[in-house]
Backbone as JSON Lines, residues from 0, in Angstrom:
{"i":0,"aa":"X","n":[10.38,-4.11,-32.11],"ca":[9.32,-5.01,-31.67],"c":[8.43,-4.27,-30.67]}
{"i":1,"aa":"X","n":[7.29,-4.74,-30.55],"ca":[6.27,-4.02,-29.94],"c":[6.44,-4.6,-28.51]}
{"i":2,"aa":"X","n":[6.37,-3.59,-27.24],"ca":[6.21,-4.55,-26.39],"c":[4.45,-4.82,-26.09]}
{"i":3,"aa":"X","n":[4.73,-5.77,-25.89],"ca":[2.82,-6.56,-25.67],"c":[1.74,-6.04,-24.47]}
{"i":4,"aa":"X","n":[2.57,-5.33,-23.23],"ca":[2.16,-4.29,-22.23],"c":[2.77,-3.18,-22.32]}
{"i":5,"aa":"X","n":[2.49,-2.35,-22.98],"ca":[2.98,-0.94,-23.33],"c":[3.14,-0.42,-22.21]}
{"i":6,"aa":"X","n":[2.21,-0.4,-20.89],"ca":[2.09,0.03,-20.08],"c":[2.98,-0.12,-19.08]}
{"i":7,"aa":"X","n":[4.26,0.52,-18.15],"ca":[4.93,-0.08,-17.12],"c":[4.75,1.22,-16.25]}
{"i":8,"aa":"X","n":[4.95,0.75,-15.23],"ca":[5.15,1.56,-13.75],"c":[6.32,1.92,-13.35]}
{"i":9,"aa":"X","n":[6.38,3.52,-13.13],"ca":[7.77,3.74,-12.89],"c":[7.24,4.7,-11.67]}
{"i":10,"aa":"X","n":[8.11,4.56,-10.68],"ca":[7.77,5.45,-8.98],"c":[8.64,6.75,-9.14]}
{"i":11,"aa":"X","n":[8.05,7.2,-8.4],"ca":[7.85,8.98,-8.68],"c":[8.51,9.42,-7.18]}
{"i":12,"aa":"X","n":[8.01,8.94,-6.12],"ca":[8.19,8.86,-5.08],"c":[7.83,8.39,-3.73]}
{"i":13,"aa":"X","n":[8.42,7.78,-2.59],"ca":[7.58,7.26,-1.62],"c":[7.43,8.09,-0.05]}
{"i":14,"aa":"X","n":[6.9,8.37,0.04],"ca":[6.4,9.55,1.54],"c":[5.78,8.19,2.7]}
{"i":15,"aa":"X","n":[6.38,9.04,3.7],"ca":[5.94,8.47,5.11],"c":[5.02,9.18,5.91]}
{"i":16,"aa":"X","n":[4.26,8.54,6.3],"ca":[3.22,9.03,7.43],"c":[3.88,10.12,8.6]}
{"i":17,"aa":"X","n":[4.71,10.37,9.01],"ca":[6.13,10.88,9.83],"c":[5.9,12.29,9.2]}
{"i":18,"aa":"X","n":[5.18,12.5,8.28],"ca":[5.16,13.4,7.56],"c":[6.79,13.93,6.47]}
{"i":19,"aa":"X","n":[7.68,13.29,6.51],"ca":[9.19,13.25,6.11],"c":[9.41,12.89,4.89]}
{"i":20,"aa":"X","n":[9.92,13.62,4.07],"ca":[10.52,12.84,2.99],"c":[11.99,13.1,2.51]}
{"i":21,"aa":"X","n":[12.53,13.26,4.41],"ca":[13.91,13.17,4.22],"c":[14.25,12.06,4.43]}
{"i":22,"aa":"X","n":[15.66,11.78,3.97],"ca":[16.41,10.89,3.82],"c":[16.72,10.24,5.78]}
{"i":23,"aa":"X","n":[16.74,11.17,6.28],"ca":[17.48,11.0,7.67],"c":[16.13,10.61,8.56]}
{"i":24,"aa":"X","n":[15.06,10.94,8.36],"ca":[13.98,10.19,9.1],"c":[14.33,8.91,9.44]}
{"i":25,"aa":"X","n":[14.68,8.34,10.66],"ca":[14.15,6.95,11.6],"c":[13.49,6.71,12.1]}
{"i":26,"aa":"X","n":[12.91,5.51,12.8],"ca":[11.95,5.35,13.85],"c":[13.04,5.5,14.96]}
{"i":27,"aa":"X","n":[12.28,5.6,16.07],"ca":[13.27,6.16,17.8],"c":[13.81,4.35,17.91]}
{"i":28,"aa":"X","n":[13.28,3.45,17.75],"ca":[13.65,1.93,17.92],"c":[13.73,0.96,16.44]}
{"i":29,"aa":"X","n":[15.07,0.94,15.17],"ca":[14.74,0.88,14.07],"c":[14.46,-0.6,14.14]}
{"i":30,"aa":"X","n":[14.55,-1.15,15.35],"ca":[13.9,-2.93,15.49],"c":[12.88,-3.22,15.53]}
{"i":31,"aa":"X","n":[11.65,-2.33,15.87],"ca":[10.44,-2.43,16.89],"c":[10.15,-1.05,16.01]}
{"i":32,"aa":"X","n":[9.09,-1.02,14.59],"ca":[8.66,-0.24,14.4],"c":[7.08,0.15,13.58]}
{"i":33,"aa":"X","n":[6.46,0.79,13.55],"ca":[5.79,0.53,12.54],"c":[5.39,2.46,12.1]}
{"i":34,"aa":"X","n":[5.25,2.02,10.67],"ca":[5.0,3.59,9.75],"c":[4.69,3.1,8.25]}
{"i":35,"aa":"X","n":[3.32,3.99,8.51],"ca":[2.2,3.8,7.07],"c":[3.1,4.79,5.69]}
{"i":36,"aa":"X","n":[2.55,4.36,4.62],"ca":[4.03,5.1,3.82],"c":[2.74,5.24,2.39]}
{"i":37,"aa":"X","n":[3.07,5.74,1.34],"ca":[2.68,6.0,-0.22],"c":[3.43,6.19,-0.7]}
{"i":38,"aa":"X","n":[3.56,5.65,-2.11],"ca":[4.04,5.69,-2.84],"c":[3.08,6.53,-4.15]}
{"i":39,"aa":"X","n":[4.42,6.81,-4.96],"ca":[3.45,7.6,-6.09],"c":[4.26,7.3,-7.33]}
{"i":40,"aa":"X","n":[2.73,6.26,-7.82],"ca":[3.57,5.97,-9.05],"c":[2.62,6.53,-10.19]}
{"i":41,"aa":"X","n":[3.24,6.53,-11.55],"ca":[2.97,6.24,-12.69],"c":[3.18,5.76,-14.18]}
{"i":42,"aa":"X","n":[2.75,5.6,-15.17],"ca":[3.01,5.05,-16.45],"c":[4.5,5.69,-16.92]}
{"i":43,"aa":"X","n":[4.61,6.63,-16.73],"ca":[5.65,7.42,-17.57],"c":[6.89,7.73,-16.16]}
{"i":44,"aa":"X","n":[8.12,8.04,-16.91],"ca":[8.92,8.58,-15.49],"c":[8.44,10.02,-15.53]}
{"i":45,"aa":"X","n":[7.77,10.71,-15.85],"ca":[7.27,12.17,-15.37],"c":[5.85,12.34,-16.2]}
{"i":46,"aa":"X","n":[4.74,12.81,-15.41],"ca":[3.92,12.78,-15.68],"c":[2.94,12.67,-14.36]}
{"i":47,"aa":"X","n":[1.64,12.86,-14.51],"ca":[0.89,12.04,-13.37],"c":[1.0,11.0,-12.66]}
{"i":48,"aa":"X","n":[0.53,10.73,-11.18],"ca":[0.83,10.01,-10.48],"c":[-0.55,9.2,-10.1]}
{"i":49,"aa":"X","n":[-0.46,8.17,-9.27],"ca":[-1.45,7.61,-8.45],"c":[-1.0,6.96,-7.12]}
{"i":50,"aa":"X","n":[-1.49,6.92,-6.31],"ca":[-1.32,6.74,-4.68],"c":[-1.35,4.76,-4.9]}
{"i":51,"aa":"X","n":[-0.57,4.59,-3.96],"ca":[-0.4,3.26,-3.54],"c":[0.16,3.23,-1.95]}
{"i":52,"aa":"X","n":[-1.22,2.91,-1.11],"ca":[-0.85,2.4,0.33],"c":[-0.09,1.6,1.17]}
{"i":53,"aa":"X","n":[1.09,1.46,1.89],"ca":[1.65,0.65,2.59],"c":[1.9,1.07,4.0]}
{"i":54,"aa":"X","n":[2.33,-0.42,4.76],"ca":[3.0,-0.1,6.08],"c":[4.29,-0.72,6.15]}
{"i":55,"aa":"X","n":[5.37,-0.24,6.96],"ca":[6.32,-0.93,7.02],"c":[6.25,-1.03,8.47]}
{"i":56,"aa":"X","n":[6.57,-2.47,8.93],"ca":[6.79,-2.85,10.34],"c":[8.06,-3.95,10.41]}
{"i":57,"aa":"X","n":[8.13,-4.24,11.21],"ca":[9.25,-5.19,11.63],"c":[8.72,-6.63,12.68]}
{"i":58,"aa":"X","n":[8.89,-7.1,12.25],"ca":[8.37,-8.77,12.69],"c":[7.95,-8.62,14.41]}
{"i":59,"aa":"X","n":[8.9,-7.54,15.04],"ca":[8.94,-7.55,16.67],"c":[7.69,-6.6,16.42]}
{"i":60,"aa":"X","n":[7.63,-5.35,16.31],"ca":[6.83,-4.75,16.68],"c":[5.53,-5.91,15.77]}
{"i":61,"aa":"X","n":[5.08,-6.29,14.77],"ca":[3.75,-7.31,14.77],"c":[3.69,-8.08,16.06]}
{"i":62,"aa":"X","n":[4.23,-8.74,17.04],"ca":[4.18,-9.54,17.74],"c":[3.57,-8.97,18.91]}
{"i":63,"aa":"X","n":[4.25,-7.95,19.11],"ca":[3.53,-6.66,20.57],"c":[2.41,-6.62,20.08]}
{"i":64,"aa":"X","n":[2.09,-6.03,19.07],"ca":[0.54,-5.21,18.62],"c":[-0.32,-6.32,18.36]}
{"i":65,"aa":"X","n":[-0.02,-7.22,18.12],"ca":[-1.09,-8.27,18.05],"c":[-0.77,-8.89,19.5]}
{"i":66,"aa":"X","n":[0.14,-9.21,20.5],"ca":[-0.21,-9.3,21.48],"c":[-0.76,-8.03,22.61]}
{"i":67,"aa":"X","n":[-0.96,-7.19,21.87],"ca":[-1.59,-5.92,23.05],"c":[-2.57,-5.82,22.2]}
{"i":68,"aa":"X","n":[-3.03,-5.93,21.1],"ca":[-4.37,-5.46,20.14],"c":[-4.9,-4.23,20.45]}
{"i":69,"aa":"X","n":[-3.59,-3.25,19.83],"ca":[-3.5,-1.8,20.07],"c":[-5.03,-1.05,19.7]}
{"i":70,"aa":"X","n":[-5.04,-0.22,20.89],"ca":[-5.96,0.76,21.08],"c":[-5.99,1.94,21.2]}
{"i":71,"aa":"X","n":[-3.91,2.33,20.71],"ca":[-3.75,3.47,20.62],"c":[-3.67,4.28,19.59]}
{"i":72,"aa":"X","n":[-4.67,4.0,18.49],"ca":[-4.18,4.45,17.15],"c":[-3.64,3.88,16.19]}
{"i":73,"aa":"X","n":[-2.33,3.21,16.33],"ca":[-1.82,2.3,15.63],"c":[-2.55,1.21,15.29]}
{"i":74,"aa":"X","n":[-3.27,1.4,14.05],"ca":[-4.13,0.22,13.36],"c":[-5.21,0.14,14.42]}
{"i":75,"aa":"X","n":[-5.64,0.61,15.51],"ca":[-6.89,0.69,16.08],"c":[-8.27,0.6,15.52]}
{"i":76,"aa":"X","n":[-8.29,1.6,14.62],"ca":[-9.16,1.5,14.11],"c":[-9.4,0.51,12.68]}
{"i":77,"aa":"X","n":[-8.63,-0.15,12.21],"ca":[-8.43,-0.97,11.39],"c":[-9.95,-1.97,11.16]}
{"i":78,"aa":"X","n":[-10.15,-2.43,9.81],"ca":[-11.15,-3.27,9.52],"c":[-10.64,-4.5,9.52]}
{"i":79,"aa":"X","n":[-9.13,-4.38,9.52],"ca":[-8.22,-5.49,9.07],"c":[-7.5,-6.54,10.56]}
{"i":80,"aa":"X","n":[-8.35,-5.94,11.84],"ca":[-8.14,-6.65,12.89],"c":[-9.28,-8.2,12.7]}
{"i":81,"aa":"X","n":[-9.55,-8.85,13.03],"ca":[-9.96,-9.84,13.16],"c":[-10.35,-10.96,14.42]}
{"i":82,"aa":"X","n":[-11.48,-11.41,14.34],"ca":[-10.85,-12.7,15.56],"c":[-10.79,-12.18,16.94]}
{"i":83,"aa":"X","n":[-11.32,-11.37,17.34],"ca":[-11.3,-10.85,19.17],"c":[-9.8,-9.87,18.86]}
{"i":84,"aa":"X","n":[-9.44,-9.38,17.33],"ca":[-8.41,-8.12,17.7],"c":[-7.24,-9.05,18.03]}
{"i":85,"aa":"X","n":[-7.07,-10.44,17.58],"ca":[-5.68,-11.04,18.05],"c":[-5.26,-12.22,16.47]}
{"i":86,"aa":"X","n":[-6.24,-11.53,15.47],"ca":[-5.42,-11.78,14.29],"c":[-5.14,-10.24,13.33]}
{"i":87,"aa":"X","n":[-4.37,-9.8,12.65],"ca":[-4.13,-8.88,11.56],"c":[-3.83,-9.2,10.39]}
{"i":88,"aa":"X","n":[-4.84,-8.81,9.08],"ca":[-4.63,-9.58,8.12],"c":[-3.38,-8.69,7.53]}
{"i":89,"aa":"X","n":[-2.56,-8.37,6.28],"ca":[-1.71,-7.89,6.22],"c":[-1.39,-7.35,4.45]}
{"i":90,"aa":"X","n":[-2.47,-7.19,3.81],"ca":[-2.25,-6.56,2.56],"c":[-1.41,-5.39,2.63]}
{"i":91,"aa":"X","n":[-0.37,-5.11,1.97],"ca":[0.08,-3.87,2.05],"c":[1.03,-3.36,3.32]}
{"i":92,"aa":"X","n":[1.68,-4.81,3.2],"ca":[2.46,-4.56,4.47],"c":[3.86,-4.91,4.18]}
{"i":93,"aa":"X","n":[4.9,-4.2,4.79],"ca":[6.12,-4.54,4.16],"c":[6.78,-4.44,5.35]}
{"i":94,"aa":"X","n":[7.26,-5.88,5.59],"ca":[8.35,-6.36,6.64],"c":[9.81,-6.2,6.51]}
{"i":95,"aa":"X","n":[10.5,-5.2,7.76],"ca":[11.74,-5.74,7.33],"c":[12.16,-6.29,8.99]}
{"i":96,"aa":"X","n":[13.54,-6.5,9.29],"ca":[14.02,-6.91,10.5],"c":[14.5,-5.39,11.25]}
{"i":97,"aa":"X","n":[15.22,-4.66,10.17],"ca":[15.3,-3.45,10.79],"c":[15.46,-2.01,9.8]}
{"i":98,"aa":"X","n":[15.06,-1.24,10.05],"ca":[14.65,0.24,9.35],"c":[16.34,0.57,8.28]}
{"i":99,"aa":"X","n":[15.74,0.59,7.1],"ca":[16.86,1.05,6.26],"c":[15.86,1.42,4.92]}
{"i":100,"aa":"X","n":[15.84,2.8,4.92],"ca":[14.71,3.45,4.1],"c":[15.24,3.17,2.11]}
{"i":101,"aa":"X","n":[16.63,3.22,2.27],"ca":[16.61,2.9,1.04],"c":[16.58,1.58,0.82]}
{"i":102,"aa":"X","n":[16.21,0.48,1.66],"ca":[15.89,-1.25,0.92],"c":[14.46,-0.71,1.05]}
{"i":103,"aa":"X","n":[13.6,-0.5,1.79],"ca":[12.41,0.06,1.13],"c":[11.94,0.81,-0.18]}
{"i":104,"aa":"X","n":[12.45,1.43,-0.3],"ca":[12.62,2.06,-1.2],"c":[12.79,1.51,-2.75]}
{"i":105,"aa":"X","n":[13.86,0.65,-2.32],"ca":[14.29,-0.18,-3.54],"c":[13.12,-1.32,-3.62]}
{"i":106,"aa":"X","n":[12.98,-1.7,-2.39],"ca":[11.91,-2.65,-2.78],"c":[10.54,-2.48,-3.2]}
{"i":107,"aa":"X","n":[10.53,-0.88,-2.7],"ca":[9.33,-0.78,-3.56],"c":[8.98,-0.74,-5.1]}
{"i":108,"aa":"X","n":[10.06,0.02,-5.61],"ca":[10.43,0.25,-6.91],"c":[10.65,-0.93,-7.74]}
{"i":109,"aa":"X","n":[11.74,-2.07,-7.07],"ca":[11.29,-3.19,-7.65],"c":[10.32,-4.11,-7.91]}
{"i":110,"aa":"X","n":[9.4,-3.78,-6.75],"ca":[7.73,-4.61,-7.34],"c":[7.14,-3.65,-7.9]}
{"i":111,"aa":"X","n":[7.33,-2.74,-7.9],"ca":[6.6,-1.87,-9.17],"c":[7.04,-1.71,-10.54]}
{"i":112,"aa":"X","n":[8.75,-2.32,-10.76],"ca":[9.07,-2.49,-12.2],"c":[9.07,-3.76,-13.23]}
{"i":113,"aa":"X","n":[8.75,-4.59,-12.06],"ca":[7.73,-6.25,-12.95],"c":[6.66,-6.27,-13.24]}
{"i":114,"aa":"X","n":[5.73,-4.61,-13.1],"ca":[4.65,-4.62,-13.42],"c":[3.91,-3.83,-14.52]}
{"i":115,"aa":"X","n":[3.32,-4.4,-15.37],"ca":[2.58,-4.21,-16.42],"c":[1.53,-4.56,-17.11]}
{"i":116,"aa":"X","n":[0.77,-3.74,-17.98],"ca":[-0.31,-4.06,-18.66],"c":[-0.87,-3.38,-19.88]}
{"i":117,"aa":"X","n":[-1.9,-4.07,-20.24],"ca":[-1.98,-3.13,-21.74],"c":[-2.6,-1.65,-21.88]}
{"i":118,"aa":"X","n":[-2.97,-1.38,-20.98],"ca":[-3.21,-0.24,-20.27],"c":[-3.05,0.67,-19.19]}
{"i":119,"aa":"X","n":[-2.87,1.73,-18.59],"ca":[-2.13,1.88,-17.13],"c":[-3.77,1.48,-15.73]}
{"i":120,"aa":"X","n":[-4.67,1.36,-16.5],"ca":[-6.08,0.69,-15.54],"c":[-5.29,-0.74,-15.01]}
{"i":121,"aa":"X","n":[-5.18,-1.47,-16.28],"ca":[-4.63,-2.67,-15.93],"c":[-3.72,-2.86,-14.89]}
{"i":122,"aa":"X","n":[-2.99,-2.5,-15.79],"ca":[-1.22,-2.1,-14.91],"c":[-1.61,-1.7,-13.26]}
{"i":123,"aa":"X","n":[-2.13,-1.12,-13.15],"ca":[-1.99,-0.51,-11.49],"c":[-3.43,-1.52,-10.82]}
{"i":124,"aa":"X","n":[-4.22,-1.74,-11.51],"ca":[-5.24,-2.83,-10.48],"c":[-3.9,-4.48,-10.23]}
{"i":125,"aa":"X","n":[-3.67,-4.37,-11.19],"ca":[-2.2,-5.32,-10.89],"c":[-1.3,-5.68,-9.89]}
{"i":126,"aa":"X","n":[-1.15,-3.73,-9.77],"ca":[-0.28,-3.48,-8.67],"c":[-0.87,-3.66,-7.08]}
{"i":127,"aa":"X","n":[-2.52,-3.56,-7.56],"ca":[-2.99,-3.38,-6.15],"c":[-3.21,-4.93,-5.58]}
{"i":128,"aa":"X","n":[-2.8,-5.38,-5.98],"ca":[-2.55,-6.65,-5.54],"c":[-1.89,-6.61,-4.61]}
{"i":129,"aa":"X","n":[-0.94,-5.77,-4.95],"ca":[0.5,-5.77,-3.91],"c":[0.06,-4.76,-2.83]}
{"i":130,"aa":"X","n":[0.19,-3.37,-3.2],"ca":[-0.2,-2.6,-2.29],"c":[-1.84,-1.86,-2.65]}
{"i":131,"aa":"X","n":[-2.23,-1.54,-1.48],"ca":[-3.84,-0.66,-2.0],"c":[-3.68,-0.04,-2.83]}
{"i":132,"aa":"X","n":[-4.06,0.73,-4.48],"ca":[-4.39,1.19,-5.03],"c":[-5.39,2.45,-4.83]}
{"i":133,"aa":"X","n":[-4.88,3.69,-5.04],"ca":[-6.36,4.68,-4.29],"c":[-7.51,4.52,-5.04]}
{"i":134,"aa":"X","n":[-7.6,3.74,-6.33],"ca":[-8.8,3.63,-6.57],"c":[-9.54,1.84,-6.56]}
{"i":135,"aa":"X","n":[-8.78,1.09,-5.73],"ca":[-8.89,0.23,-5.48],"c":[-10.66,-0.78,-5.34]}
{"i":136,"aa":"X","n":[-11.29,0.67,-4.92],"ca":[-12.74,0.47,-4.27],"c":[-13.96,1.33,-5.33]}
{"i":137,"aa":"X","n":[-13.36,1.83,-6.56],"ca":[-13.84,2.6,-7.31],"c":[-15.16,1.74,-7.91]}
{"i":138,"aa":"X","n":[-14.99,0.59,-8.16],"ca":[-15.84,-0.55,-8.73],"c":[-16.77,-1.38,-7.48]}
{"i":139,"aa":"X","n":[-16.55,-0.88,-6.22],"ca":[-17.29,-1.4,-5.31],"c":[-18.31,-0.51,-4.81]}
{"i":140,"aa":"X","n":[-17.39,1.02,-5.29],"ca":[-18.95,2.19,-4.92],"c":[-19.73,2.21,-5.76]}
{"i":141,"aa":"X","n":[-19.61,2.13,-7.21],"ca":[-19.93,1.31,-8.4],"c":[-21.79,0.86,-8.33]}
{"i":142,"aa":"X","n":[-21.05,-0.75,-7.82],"ca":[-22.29,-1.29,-7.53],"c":[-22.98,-1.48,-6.49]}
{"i":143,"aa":"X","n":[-22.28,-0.63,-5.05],"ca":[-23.0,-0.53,-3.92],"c":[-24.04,1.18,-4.52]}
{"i":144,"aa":"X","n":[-23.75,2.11,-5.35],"ca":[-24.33,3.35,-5.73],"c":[-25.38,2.43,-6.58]}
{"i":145,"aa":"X","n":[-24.93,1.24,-7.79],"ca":[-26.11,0.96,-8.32],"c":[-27.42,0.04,-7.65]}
{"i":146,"aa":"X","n":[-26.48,-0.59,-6.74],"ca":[-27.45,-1.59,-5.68],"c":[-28.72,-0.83,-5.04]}
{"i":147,"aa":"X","n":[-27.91,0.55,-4.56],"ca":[-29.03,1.43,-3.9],"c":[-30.12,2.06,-4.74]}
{"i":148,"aa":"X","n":[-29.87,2.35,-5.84],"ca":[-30.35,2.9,-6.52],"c":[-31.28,2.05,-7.84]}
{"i":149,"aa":"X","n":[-31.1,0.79,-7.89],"ca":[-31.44,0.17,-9.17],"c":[-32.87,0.3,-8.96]}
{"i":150,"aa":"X","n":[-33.39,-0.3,-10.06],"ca":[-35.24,-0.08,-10.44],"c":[-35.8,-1.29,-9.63]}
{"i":151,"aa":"X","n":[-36.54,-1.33,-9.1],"ca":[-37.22,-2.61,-8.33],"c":[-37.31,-3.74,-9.47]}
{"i":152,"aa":"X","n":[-37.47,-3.88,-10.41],"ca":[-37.83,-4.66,-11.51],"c":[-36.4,-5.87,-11.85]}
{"i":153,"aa":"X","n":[-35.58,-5.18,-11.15],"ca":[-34.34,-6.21,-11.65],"c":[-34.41,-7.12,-10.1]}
């Protein structure tokens, strides 16, 4: 039988901002943390990849940083602050209570193996639902390149 989304997502691997993609990497406080991460998935288990953005934090450390509305880097510069810097919206964010790289891990892999489509375009704008997609904005330079550029007549 055919399957009806040929297309599935299988992860390749997930890297931390820490620059690490050892196993033994922690945060110094695994209660109180936060670290931006990618994943690299694609259609096939070997083959090309594509980038998918996340953060992992822990419920305590959101509570500090939105009560200090960090200015040290950590999400500082963010588009995703809001509201006088005392809301954070949270696409692409993955909560746990405390640092254990392989339930990350697993959890990443598991929202990436309910996902599919009839194409791997499909399939991964899908995914970016969940986490950013690196080409997420490909269709917004799109028509901000044609906006700038169109003929006066339209």
């Amino acid at each position: 039988m055919n399957d009806p989304l040929p297309s599935r997502m299988h992860v390749h691997g997930v890297f931390f901002s820490d620059g690490s993609d050892s196993a033994e990497w922690s945060p110094v406080d695994p209660t109180c943390f936060y670290v931006q991460g990618m994943a690299f998935v694609g259609p096939a288990e070997d083959g090309p990849t594509d980038a998918f953005d996340f953060a992992v934090c822990t419920p305590r450390w959101l509570v500090d940083a939105v009560e200090a509305a960090p200015t040290d880097g950590t999400l500082a510069g963010s588009r995703w602050w809001l509201a006088g810097r005392r809301v954070l919206l949270g696409r692409g964010m993955i909560f746990v209570a405390r640092w254990t790289r392989q339930l990350v891990e697993q959890a990443i892999t598991e929202a990436f193996s309910d996902i599919s489509g009839p194409t791997w375009g499909f399939a991964a704008e899908r995914a970016g639902r969940l986490l950013p997609w690196e080409y997420d904005y490909q269709h917004d330079d799109r028509i901000d390149d044609f906006m700038r550029n169109r003929p006066e007549s339209l």
